[in-house]
C-alpha positions as CSV (number, residue, x, y, z in Angstrom):
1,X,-11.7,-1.3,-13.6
2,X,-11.9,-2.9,-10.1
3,X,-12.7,-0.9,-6.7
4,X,-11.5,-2.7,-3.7
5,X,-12.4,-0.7,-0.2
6,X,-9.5,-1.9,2.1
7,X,-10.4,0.6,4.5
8,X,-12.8,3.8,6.2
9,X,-15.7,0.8,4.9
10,X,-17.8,0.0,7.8
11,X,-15.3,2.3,10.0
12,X,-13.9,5.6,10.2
13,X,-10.4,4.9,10.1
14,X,-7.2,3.5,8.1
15,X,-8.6,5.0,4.5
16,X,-7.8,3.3,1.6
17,X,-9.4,2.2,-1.7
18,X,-7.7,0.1,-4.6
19,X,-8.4,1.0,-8.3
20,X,-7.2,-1.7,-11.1
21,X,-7.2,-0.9,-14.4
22,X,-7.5,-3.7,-16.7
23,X,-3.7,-3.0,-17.9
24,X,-2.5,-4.1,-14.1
25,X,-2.1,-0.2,-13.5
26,X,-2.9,0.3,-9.7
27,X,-3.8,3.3,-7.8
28,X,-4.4,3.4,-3.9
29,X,-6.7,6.3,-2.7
30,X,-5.6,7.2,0.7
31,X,-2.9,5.3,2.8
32,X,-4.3,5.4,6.3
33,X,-3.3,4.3,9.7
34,X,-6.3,1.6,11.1
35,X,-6.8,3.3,14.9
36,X,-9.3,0.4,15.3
37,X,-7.1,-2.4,14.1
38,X,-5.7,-3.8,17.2
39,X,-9.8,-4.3,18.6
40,X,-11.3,-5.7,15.5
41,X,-11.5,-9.1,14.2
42,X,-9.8,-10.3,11.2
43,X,-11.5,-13.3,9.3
44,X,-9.0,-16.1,9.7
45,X,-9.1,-16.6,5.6
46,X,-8.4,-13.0,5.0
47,X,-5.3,-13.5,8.3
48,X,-3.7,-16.5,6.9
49,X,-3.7,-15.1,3.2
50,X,-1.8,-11.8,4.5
51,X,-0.2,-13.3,7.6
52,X,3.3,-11.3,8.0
53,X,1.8,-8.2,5.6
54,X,0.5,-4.8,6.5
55,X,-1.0,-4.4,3.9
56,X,-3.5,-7.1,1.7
57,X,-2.1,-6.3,-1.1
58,X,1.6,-6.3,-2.6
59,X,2.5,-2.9,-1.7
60,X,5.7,-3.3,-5.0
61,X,2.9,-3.5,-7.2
62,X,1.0,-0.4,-6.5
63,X,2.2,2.7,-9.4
64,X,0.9,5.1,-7.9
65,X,-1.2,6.9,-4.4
66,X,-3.5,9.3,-4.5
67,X,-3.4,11.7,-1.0
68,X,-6.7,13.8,-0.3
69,X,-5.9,14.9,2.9
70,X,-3.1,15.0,5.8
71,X,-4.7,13.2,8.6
72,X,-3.4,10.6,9.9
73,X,-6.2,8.1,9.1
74,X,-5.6,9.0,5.6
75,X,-1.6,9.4,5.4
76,X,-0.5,6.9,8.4
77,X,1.1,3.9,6.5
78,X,2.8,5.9,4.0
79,X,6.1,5.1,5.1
80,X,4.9,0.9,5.8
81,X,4.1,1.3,2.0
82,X,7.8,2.4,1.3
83,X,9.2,0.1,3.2
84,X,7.4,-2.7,1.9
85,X,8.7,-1.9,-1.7
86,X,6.6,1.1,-3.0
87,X,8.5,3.3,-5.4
88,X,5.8,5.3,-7.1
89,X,4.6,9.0,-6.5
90,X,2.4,10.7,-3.8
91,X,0.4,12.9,-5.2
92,X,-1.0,15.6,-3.4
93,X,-1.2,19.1,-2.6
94,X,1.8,20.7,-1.6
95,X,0.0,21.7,1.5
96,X,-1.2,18.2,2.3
97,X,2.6,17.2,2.0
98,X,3.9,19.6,4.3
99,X,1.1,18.7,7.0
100,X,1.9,15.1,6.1
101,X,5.3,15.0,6.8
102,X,4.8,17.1,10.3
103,X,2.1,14.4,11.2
104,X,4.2,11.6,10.5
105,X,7.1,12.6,11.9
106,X,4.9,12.9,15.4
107,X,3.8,9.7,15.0
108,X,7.0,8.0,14.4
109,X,8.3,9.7,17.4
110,X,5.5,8.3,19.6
111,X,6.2,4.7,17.6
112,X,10.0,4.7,19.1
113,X,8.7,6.0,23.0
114,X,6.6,3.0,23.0
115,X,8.9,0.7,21.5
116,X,11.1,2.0,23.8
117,X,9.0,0.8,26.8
118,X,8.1,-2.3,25.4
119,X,12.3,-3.0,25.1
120,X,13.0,-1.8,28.9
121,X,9.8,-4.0,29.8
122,X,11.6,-7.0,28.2
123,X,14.6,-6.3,29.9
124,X,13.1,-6.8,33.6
125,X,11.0,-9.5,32.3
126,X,11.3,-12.8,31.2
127,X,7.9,-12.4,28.7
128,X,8.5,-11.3,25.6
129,X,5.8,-8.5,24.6
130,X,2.5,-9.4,22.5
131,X,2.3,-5.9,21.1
132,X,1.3,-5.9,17.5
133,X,4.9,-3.1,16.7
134,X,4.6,-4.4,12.8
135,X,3.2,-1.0,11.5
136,X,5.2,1.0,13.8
137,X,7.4,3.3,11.9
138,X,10.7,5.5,12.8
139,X,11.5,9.1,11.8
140,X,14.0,8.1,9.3
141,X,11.3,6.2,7.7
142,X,9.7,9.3,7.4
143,X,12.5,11.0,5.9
144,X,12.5,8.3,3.3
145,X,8.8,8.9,2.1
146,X,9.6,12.7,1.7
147,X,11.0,11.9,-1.7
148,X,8.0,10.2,-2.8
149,X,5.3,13.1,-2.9
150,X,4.5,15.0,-5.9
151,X,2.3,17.9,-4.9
152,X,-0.3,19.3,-7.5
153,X,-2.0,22.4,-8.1
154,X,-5.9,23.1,-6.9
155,X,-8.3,22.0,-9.6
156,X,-5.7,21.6,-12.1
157,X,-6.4,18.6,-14.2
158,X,-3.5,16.2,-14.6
159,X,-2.6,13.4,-17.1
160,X,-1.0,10.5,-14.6
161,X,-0.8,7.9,-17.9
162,X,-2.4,7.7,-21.3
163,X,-6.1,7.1,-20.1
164,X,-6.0,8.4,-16.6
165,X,-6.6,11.9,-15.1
166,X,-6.5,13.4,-12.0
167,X,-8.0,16.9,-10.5
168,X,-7.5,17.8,-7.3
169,X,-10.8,20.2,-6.1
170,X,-10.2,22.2,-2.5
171,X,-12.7,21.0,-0.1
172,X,-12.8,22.8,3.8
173,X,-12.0,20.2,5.9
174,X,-8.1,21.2,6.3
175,X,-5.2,22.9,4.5
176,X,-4.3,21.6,1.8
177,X,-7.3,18.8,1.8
178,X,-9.2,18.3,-1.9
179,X,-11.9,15.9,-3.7
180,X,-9.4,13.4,-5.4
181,X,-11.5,13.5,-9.1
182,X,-10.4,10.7,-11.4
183,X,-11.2,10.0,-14.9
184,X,-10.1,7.0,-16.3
185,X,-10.6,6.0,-20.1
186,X,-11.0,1.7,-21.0
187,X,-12.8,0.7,-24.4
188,X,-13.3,4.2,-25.4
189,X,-15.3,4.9,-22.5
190,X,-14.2,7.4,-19.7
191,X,-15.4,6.5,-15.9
192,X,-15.7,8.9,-13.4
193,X,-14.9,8.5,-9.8
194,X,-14.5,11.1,-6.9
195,X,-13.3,10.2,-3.2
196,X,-14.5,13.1,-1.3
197,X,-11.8,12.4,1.6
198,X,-13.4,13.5,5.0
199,X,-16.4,15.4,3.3
């Protein structure tokens, strides 16, 4: 099994951790929006390897995400996933999923008012704009990620393959919002692993 932090490491935004299991199973934790992307450096190996990608990873080979919470900083590149060839589940509370789809739909509708003012800005100018819009996302691909969740009871313990379980345990921090507990089995042995979300 391999952990790979692709975001919240070192920051407190765009949440998202990797798990690969030796059988090329993948599981992302958290698929957050990066609020600090735009200001932070990106090492020029790590740029050129991904250059044209929003995510560092082939987003087609991910089987399955893991939601703890609704926040945006947890739930924001849902629909980039989607769109970049996800076809797995979301799982998550059914709470989280309602919040989700409420939070996401606000942000898509603030994505088209500013791409709206970048396209009238380009019309009076003659500069096209330098605006990073690639993770910028529109309702309907919001619409298209609803069909993609599949919420789970509190602290019910949940077979996602042969070898891999999931439990979802409530935790305060908003509706719906839980401790994603994993265990996974390789060679016999079972690993545990909790992502505690915001807490």
């Amino acid at each position: 099994m391999k952990l790979t932090f692709w975001g919240a490491a070192r920051q407190v935004t765009g949440s998202m951790y990797l798990i690969e299991l030796e059988d090329d199973y993948r599981i992302l934790v958290d698929c957050g929006f990066d609020m600090e992307k735009g200001r932070k450096k990106v090492e020029e190996d790590e740029e050129a390897e991904h250059m044209g990608n929003i995510f560092p990873f082939e987003a087609s080979m991910i089987n399955v995400v893991i939601l703890t919470h609704a926040h945006i900083d947890h739930s924001g590149n849902l629909p980039n996933l989607i769109r970049e060839g996800f076809e797995g589940q979301i799982i998550c509370t059914s709470a989280t999923q309602t919040l989700t789809r409420l939070l996401l739909h606000d942000s898509a509708q603030l994505h088209q008012r500013r791409l709206k003012k970048i396209q009238g800005k380009q019309k009076k100018s003659k500069n096209k704009h330098t605006t990073d819009i690639s993770e910028w996302y529109l309702p309907k691909h919001v619409d298209d990620t609803e069909e993609y969740f599949f919420p789970l009871q509190f602290n019910r313990r949940f077979q996602i393959i042969k070898g891999v379980w999931i439990t979802l345990i409530p935790t305060g921090h908003l509706l719906g919002a839980a401790n994603a507990f994993l265990e996974i089995e390789e060679h016999g042995t079972i690993k545990k692993i909790l992502f505690s979300g915001d807490i």
